[in-house]
C-alpha positions in Angstrom: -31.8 61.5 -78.4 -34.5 61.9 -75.6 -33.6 61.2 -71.8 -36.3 58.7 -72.1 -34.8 56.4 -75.2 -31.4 56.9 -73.5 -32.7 55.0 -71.0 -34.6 52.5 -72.1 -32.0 51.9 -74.2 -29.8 50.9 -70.6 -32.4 49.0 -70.0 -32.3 47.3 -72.9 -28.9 46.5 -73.2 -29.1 45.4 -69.2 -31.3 43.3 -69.9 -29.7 41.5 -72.9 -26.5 41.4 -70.9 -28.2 39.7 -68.2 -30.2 37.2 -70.5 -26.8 35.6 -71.0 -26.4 34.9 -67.3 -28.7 32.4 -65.3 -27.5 33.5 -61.6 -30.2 35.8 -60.2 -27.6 36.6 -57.3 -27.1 40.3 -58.8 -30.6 40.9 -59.8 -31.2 40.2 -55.9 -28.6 42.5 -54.5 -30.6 45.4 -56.9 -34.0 44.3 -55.9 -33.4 43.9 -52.3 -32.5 47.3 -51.0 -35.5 49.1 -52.7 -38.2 50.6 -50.6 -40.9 49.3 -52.2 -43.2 46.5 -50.9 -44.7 43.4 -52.7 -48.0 45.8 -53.5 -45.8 48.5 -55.1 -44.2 45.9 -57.0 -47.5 44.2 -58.3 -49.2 47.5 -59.0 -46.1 48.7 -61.1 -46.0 45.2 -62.9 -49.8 45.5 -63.6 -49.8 49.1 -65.3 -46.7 47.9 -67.1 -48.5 44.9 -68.7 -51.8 46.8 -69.3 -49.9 50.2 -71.1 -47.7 47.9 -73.1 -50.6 45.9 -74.7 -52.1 48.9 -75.6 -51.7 50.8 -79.0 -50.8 54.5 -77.4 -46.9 54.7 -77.2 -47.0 58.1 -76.1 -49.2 57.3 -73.1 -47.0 54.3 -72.2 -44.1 56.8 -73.1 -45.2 59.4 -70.4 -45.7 57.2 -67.6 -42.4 55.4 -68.4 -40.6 58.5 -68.3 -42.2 59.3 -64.9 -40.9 56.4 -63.0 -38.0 56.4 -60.2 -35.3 54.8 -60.6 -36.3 52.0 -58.2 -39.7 51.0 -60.2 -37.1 50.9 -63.4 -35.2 48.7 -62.0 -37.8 46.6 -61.1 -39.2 46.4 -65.3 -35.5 45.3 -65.8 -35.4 42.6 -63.7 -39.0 41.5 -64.2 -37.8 41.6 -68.2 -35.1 39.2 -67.6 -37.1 37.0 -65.6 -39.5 36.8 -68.0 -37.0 36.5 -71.1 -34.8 33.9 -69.5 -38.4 31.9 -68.6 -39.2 32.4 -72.5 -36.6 31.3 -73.7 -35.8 28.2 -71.4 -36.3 25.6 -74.3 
């Protein structure tokens, strides 16, 4: 198994784990410390939207795989926001 599915499986499985939960406190203490500024965070969420709609996995793929640690966790929190906000009914 790739590096890569390893860990978007993590993610993944973060992710679900977190779903269950509805305090934000620990997705805060992981967002807070990163060096990265409300920019970097829009830019990363904007490529992530625009390379998941599209039908080339292996482009999305590659620039997945490229990504620090800190814009991955970034897509895992932004993926539990946005599941818990689904899925509020």
């Amino acid at each position: 198994m790739s590096d890569a599915v390893q860990q978007q499986e993590k993610i993944d499985q973060g992710v679900m784990d977190t779903l269950r939960e509805r305090d934000h406190s620990a997705l805060a203490h992981q967002l807070n410390p990163l060096s990265c500024n409300h920019n970097d965070i829009v830019e990363l969420l904007a490529q992530y939207m625009a390379l998941s709609e599209q039908d080339n996995d292996e482009l999305f793929d590659d620039w997945f795989d490229n990504l620090s640690k800190e814009q991955h966790t970034v897509l895992k929190v932004f993926e539990i926001y946005r599941g818990q906000y689904e899925h509020q009914n």
